[in-house]
DSSP file (Angstrom, degrees, kcal/mol; ACC not computed):
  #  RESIDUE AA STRUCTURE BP1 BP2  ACC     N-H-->O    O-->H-N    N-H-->O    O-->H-N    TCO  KAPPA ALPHA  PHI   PSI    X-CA   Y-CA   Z-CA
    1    1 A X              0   0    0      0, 0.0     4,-0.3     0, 0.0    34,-0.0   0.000 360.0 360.0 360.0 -27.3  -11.6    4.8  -17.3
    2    2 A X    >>  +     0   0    0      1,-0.2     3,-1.3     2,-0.2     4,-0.6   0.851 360.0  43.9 -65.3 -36.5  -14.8    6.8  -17.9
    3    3 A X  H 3> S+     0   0    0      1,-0.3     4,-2.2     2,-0.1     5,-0.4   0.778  90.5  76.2 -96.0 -12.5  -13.8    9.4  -15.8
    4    4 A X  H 3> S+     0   0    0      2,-0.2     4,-1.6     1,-0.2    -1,-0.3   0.804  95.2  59.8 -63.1  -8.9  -10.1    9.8  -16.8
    5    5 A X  H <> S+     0   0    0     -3,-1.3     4,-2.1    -4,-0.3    -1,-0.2   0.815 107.8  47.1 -90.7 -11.8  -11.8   11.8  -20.1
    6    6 A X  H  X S+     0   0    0     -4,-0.6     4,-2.4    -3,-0.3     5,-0.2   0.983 108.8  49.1 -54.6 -66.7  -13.4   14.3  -17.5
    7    7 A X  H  X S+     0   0    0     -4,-2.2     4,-1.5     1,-0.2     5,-0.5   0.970 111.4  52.2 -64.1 -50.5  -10.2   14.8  -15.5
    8    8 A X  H >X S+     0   0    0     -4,-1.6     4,-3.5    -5,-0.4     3,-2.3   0.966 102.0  59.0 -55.0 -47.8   -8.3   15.5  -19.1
    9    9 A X  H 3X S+     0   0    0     -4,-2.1     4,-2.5     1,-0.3    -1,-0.2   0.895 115.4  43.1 -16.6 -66.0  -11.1   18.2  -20.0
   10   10 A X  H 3X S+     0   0    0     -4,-2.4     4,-0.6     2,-0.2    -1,-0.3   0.359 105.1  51.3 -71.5  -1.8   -9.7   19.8  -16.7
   11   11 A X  H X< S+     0   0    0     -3,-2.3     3,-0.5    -4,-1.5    -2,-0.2   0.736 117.6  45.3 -99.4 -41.4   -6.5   19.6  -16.7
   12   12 A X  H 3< S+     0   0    0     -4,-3.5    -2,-0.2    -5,-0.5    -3,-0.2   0.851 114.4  47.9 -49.2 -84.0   -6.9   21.3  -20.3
   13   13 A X  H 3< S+     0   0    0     -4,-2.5     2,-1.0    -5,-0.2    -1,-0.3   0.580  97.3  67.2 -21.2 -47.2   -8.9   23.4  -19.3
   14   14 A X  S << S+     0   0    0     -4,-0.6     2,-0.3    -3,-0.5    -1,-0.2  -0.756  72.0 162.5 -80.0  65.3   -7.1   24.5  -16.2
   15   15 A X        -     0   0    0     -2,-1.0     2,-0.6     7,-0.1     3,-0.4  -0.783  47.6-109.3 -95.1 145.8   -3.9   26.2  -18.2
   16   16 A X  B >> S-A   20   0A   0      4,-2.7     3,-6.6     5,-0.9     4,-1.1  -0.633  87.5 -40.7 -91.6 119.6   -1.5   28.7  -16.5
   17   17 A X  T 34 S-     0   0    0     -2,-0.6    -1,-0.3     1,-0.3     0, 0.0   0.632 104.2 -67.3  13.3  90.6   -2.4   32.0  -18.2
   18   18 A X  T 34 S+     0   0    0     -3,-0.4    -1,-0.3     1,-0.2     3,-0.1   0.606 121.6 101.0  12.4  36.0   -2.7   30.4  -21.6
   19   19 A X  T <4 S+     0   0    0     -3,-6.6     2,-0.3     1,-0.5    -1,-0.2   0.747  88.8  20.5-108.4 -22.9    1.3   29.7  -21.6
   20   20 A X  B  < S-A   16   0A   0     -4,-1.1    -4,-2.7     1,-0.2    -1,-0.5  -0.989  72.3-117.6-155.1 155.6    0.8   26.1  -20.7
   21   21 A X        -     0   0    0     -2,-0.3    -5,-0.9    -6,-0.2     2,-0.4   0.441  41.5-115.5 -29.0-176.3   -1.7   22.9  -20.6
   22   22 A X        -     0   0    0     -7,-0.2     2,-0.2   -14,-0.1    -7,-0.1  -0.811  35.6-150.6-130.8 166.8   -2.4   21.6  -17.1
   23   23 A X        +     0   0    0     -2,-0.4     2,-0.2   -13,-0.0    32,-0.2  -0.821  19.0 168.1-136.7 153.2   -1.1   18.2  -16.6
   24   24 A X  E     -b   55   0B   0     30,-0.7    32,-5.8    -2,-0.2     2,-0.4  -0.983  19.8-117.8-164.0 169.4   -2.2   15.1  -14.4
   25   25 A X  E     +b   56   0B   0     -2,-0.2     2,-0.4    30,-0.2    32,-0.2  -0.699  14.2 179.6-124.3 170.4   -2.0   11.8  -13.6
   26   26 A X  E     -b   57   0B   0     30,-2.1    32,-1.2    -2,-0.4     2,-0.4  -0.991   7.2-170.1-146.0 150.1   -3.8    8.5  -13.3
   27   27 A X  E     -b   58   0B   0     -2,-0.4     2,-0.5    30,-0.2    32,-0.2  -0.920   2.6-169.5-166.1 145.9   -2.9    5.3  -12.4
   28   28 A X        -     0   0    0     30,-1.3    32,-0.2    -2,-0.4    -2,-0.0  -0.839  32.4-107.2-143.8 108.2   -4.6    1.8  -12.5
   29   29 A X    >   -     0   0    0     -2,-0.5     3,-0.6     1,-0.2    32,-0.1  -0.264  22.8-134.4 -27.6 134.1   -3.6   -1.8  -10.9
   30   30 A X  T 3  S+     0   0    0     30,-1.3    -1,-0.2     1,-0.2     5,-0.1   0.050 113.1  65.8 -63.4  22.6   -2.2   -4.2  -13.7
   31   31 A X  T 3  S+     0   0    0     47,-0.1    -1,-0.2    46,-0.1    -2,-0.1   0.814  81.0 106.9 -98.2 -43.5   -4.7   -6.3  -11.7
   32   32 A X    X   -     0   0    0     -3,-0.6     3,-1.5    45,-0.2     4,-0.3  -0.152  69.1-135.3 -25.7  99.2   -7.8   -4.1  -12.9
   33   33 A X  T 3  S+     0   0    0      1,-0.2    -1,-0.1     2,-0.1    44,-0.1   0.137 105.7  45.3 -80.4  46.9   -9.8   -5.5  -15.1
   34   34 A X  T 3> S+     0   0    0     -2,-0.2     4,-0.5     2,-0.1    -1,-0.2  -0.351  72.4 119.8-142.0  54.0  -10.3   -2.9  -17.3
   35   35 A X  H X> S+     0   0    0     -3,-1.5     4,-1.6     2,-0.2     3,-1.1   0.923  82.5  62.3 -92.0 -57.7   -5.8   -1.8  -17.4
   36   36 A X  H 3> S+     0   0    0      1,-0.3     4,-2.3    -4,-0.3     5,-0.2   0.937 104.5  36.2 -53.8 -43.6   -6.5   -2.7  -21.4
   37   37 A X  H 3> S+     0   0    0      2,-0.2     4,-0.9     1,-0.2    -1,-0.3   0.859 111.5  63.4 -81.7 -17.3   -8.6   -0.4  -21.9
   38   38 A X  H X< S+     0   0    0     -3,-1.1     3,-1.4    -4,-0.5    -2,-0.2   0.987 111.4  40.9 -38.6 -64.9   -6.8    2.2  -19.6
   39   39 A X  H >< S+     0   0    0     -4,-1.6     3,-1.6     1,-0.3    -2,-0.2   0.630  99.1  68.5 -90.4  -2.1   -4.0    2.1  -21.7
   40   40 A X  H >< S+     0   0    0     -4,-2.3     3,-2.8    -5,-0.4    -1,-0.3   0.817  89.1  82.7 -70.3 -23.0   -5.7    2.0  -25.1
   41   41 A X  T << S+     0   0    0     -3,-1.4    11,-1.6    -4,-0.9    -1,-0.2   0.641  83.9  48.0 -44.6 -18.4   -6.5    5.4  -24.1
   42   42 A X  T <  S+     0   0    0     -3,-1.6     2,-0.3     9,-0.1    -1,-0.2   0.192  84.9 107.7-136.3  57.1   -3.8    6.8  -25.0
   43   43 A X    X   -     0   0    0     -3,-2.8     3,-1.4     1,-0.1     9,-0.0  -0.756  67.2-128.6-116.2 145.5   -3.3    5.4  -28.7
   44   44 A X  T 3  S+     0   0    0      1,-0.3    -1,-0.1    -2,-0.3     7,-0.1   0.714 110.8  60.7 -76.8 -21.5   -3.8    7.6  -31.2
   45   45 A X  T 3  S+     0   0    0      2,-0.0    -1,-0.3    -5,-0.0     3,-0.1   0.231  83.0 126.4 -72.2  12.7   -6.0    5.7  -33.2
   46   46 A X  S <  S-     0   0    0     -3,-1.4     5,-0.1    -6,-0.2    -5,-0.1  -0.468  72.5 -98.0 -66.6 129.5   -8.7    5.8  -29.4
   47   47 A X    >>  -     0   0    0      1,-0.1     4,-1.2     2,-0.1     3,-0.5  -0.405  36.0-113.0 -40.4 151.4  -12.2    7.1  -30.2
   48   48 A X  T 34 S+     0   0    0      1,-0.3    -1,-0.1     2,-0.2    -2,-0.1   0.742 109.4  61.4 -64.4 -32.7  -12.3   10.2  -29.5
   49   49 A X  T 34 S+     0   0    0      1,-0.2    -1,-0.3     3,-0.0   -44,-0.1   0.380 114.9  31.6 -65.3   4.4  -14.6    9.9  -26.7
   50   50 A X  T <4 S+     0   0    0     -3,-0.5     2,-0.4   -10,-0.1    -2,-0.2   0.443  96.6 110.9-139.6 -24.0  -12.6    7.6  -24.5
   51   51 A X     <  -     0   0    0     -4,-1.2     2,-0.5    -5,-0.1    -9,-0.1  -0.519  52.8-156.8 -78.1 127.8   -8.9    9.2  -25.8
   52   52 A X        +     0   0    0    -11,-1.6     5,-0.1    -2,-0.4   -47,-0.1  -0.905  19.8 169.3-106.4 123.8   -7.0   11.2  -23.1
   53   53 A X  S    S+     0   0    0     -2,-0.5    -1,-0.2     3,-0.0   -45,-0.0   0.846  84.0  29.8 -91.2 -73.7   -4.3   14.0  -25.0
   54   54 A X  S    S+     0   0    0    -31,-0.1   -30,-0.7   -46,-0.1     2,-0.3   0.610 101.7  93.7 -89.6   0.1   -3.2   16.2  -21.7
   55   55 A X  E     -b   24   0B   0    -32,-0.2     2,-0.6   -51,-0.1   -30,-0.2  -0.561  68.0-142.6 -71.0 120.9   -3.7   13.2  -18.8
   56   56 A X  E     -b   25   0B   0    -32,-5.8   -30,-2.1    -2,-0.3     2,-0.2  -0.847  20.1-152.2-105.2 123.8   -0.4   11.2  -18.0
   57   57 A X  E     +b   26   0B   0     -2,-0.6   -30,-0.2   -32,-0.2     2,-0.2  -0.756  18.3 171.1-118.7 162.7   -1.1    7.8  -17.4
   58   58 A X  E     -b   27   0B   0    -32,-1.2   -30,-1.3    -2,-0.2     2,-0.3  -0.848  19.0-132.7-144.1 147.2    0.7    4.7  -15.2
   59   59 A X        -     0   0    0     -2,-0.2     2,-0.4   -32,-0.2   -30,-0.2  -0.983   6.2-139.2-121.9 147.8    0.4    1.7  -14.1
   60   60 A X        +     0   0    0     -2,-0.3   -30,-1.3   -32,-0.2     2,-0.7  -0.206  18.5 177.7 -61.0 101.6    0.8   -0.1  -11.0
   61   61 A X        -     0   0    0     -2,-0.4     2,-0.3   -32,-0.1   -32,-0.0  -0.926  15.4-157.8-114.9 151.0    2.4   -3.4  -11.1
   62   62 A X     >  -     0   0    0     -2,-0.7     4,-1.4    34,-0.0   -32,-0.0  -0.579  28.3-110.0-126.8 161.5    2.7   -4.8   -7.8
   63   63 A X  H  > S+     0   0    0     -2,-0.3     4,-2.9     1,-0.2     5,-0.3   0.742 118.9  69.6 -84.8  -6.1    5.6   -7.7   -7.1
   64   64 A X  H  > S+     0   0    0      2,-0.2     4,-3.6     1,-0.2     5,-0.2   0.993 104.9  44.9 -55.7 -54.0    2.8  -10.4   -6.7
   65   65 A X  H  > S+     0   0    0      1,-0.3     4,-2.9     2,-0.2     5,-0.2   0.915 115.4  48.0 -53.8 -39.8    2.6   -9.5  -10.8
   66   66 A X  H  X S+     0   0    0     -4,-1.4     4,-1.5     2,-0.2    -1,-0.3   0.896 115.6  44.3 -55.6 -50.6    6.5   -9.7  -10.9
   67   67 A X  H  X S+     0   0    0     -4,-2.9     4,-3.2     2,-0.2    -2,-0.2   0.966 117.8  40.2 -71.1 -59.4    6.5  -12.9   -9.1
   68   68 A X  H  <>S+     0   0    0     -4,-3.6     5,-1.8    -5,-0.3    -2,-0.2   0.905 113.3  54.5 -60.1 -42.3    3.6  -14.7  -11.0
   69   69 A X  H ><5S+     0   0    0     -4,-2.9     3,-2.6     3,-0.2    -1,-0.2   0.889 105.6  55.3 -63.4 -55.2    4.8  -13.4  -14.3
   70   70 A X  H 3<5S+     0   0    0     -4,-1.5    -2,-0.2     1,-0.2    -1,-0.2   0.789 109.9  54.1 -21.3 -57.1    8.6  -15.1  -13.3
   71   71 A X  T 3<5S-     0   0    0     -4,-3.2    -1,-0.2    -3,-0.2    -2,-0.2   0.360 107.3-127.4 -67.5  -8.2    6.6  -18.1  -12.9
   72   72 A X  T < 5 +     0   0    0     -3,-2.6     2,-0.3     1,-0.2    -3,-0.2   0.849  63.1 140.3  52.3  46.4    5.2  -18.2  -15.8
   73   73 A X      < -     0   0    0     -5,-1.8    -1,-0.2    -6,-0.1    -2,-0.0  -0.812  52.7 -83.9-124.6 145.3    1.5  -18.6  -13.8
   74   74 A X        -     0   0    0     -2,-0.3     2,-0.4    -3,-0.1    -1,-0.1  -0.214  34.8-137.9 -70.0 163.6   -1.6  -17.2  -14.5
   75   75 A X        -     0   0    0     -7,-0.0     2,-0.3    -6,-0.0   -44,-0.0  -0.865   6.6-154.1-102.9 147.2   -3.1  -13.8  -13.5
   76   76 A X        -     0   0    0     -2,-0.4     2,-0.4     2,-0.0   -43,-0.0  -0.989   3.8-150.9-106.4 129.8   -6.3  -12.8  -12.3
   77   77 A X        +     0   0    0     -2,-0.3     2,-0.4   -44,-0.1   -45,-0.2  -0.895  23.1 164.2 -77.9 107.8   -8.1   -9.4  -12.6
   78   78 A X        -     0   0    0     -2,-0.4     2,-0.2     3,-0.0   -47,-0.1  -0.969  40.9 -94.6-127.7 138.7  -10.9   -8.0   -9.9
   79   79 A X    >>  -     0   0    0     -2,-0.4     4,-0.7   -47,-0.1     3,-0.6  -0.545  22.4-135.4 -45.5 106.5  -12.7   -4.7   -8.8
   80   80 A X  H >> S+     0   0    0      2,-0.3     3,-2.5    -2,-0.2     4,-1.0   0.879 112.4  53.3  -2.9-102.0  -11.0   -2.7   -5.8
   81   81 A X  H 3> S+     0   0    0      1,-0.3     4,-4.0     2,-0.2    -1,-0.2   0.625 101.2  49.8 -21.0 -61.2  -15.2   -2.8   -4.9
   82   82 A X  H <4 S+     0   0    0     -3,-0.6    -1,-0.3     1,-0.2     5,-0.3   0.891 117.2  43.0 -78.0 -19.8  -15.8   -6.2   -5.1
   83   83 A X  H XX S+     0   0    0     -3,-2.5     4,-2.1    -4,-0.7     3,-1.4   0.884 112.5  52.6 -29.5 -50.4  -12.7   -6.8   -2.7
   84   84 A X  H 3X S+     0   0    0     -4,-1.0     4,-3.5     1,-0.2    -2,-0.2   0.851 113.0  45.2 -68.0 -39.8  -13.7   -4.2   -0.7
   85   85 A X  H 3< S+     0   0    0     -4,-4.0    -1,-0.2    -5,-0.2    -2,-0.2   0.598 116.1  39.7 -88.2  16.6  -17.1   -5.7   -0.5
   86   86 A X  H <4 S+     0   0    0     -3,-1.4    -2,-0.2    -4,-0.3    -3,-0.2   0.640 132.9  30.3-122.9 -38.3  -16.3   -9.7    0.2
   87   87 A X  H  < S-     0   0    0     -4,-2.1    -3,-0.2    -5,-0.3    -2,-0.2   0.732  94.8-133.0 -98.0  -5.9  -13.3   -8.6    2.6
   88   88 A X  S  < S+     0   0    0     -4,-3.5     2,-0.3     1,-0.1    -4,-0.2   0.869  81.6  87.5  86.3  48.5  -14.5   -4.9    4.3
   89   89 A X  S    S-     0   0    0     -6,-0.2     2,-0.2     5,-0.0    -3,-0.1  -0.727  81.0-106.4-159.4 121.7  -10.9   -3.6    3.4
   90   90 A X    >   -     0   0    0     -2,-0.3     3,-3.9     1,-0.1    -9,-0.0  -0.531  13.9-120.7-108.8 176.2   -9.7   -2.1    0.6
   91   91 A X  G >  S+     0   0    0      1,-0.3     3,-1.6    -2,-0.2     5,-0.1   0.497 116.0  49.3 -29.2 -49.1   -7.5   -3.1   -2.1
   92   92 A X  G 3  S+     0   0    0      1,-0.3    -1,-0.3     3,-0.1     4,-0.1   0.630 111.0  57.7 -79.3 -21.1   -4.9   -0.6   -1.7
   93   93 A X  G <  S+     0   0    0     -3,-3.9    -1,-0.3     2,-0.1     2,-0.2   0.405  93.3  77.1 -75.7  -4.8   -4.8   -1.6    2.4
   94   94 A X  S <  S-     0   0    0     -3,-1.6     2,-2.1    -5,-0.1     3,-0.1  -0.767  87.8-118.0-126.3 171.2   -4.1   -4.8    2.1
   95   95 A X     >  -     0   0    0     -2,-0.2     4,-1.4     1,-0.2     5,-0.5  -0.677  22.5-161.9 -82.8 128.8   -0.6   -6.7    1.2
   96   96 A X  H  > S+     0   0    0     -2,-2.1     4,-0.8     1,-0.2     5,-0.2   0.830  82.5  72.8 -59.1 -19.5   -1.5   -8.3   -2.1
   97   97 A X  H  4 S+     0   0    0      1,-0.1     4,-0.4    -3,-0.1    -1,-0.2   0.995 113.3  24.9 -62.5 -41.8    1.5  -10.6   -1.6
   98   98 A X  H  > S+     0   0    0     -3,-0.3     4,-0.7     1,-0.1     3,-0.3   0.927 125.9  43.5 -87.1 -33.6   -0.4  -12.2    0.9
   99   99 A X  H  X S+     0   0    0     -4,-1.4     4,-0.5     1,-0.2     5,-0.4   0.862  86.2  90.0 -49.2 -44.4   -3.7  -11.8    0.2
  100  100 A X  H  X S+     0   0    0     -4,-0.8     4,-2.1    -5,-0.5    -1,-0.2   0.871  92.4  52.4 -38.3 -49.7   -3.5  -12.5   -3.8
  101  101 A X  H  4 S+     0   0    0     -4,-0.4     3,-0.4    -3,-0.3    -1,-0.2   0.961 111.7  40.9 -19.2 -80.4   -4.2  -16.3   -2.8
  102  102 A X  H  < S+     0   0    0     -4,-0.7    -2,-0.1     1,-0.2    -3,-0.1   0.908 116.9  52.2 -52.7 -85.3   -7.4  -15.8   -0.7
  103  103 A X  H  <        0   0    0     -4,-0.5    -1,-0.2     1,-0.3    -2,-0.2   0.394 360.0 360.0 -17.3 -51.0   -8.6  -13.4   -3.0
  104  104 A X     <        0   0    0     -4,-2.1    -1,-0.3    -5,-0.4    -2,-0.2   0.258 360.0 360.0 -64.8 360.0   -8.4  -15.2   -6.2
């Protein structure tokens, strides 16, 4: 989240001969625990230091979420890193339908 108010700096910064912004995007697992504070980023009431104006942001909802959410079940959030480091593989390699289990 820290670094999406860098990347907005640059994409402002980075305007096509002062006729328009630059624009970009960012994107975050609903698995991630810190997708609340992703998306408070881009309420207008955000400190300024953490609010992104020209950054367009998304999130990722995977069908594991679809499924558990359906079920009425709980979710759990974890760090891409600490996956990466208790299984060598990361998050974005693996399927989460099957995985979500072990993981948790």
């Amino acid at each position: 989240v820290g670094v999406m108010k860098l990347l907005d700096n640059a994409f402002r910064y980075a305007d096509q001969m002062g006729q328009r912004q630059g624009s970009g995007a960012a994107y975050l697992s609903v698995f991630h625990p810190d997708i609340t504070d992703f998306l408070d980023t881009k309420k207008i009431s955000a400190d300024e230091d953490v609010r992104v104006k020209t950054l367009s942001i998304g999130v990722v909802v995977p069908d594991k979420f679809i499924e558990l959410a359906r079920e009425d079940k709980d979710y759990y959030m974890f760090y891409p890193h600490s996956v990466y480091k208790e299984y060598g593989q990361y998050l974005d390699e693996m399927d989460i339908n099957k995985m979500y289990d072990e993981i948790v």
